[in-house]
N, C-alpha and C positions, 0 to 999 in steps of 0.2 A: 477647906477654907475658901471664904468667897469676900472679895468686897465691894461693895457698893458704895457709890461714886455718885453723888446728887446733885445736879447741874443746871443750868438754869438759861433760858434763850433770853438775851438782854437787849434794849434799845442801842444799835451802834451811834455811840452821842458824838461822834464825827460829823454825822452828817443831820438832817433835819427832824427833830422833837415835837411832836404833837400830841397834842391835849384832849383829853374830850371834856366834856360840861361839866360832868361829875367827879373832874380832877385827879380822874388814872388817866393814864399813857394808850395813847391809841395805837396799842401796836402793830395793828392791820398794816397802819400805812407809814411805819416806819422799814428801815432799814437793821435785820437783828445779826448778830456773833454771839458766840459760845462766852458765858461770862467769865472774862481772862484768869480769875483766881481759880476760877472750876476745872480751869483747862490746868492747874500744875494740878490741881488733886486726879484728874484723869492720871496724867504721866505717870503721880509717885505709885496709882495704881498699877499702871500696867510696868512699872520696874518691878512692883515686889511682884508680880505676874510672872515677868523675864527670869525674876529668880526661884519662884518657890511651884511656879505652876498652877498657881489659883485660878479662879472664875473673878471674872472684873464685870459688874453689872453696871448701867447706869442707868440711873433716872431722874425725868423731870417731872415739873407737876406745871402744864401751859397748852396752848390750842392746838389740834391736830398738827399746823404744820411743823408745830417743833419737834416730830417726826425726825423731820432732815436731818437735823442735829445730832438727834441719837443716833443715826445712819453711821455720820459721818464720823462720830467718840468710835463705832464698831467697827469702822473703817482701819482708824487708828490701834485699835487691835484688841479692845470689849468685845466681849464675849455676848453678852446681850444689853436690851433697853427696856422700860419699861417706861411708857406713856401715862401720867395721871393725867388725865383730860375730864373735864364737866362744866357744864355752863353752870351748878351751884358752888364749882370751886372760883368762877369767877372774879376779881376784884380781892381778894384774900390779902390780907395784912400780914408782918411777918409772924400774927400769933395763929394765924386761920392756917397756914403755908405748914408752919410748923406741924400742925396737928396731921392735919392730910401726906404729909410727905413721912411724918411719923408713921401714919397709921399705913402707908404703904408701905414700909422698909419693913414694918412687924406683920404685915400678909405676904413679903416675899421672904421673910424668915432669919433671924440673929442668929448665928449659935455659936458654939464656944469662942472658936479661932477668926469669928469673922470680925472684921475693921469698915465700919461707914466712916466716910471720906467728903468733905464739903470745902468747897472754897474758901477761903475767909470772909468773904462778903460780894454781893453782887454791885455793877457802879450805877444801876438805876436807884439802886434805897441806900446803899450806905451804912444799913445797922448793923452788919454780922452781928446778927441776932438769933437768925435761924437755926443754924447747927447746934447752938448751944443749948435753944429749945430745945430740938429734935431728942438731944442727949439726954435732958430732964425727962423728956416724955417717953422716952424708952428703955430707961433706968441704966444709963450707959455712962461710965466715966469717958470725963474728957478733956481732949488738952488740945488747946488755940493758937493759932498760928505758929503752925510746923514749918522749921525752917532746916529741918533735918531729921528724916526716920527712916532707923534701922529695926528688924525685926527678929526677935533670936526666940524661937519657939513660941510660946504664949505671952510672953513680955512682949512690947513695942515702947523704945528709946526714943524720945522726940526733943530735938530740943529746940525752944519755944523760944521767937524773938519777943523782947522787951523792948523799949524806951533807950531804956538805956544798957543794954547787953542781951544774956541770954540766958537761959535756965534749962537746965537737964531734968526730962522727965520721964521716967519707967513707969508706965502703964501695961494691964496686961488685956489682954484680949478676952472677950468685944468690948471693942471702943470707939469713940467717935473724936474725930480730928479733923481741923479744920485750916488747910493749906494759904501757903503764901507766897507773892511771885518768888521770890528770893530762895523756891524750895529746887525750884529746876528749872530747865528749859523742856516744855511742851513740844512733842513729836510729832514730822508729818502723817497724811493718809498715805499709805504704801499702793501701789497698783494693786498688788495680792489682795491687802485689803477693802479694798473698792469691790473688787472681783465677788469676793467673799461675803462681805455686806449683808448684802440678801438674800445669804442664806440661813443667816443668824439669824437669833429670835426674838422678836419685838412685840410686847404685851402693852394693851391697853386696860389702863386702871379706870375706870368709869366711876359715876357716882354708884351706880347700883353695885359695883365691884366690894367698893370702902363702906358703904351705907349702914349695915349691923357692927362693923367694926367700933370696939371701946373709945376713940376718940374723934369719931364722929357724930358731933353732934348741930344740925341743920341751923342752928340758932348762933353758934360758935365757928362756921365757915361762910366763906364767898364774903360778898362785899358788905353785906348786911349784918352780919355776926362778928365784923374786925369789930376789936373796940379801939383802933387806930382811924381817926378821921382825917383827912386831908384840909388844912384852912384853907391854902390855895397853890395854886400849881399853874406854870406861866411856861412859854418858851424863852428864852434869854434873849435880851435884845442884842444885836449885833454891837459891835463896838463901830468908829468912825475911825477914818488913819488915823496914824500916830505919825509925831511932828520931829524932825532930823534936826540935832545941830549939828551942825562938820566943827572939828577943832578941840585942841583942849585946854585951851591959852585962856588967858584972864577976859580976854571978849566974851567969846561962848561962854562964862561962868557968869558973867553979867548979863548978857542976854537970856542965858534960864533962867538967873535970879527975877528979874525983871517982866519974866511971862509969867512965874510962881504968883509974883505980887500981885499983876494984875488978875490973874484967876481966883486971888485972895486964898492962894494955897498956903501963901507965909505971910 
């Protein structure tokens, strides 16, 4: 049994967001973190790990340096990485993402007992869209936002947050599930693991690696094959201070009222 853990290096929107012409994310010159939903699907990884003894693979599909990243998931106690790196993956929508991360998870290999494992969504796009792709394009059942899994031989029990409550779902293995903060608390790097690291094995998926593979197809990846266009794509402007009344007496209600109006808020 193995599973695979798909991760993703994101803009940390903490601090400074920049843009390029063609309205992707310049992520040279930002500041990246591990995308916080990926980091519970790590964890619930290497729990059923702690308990059953599995391989915990992970991979991303982004520029060499998110290397580091997979370093540091191995750190934390994955078994290996897998690098999808190409400048024709570049710019990729979540339908081009999908294919390529697809087509890599079926060249590292599904088989009966294994569980791929995804975030719920990244906070640079927003769509948790991907996994679910991934799922249709590798004929994988699947169930979204795990907010609790237990695993009893070839079943896997999840039960799935809603709106409004929760739903109990028995799926059996392989399957693909797509985690949520609410499913655990994320573990630190251990020393041991740091130590360990580099000795672990970290594969680079290239275009010439995925290239004959069935769902690559050069017309339908990288930036030029999303059929998702960008209208426009901005930095957010700062906001100005914000304005203090002291008190909570019938003055101060009359002097907000009174700044409302003339703002012509009321």
């Amino acid at each position: 049994m193995k599973i695979i853990v798909c991760v993703k290096q994101v803009p940390d929107t903490s601090g400074k967001v920049a843009v390029n012409p063609d309205g992707t994310l310049n992520r040279a010159s930002m500041q990246t973190i591990t995308n916080p939903d990926d980091m519970n699907a790590v964890e619930a990884a290497l729990k059923l790990k702690d308990e059953t003894g599995c391989k915990v693979i992970v991979v991303t599909m982004g520029p060499p340096p998110a290397a580091s990243m997979l370093r540091e998931l191995m750190a934390m106690g994955a078994d290996e990485g897998v690098l999808v790196s190409a400048r024709e993956f570049g710019g990729s929508d979540t339908y081009a993402t999908s294919q390529i991360l697809a087509a890599a998870i079926d060249t590292i290999g599904v088989e009966k007992d294994d569980i791929v494992m995804c975030g719920r969504q990244a906070i640079d796009g927003d769509t948790a869209q991907v996994g679910p792709q991934m799922a249709e394009k590798l004929g994988l059942p699947q169930v979204t936002y795990a907010a609790d899994i237990h695993k009893d031989g070839e079943n896997i029990t999840v039960k799935r947050m809603l709106e409004d409550g929760y739903m109990t779902i028995k799926v059996q293995t392989p399957c693909l599930l797509t985690c949520i903060k609410e499913l655990n608390n994320p573990r630190y790097m251990s020393i041991g693991g740091i130590y360990a690291t580099y000795n672990k094995p970290l594969e680079t998926f290239d275009y010439e690696k995925l290239k004959d593979h069935r769902l690559i197809n050069v017309d339908t990846i990288g930036l030029k094959g999303s059929p998702t266009n960008i209208f426009k794509s901005f930095t957010p402007p700062q906001k100005g201070a914000g304005m203090m009344l002291e008190g909570d007496g019938k003055e101060t209600c009359e002097k907000l009222a009174s700044i409302l109006v003339n703002k012509h808020i009321i």
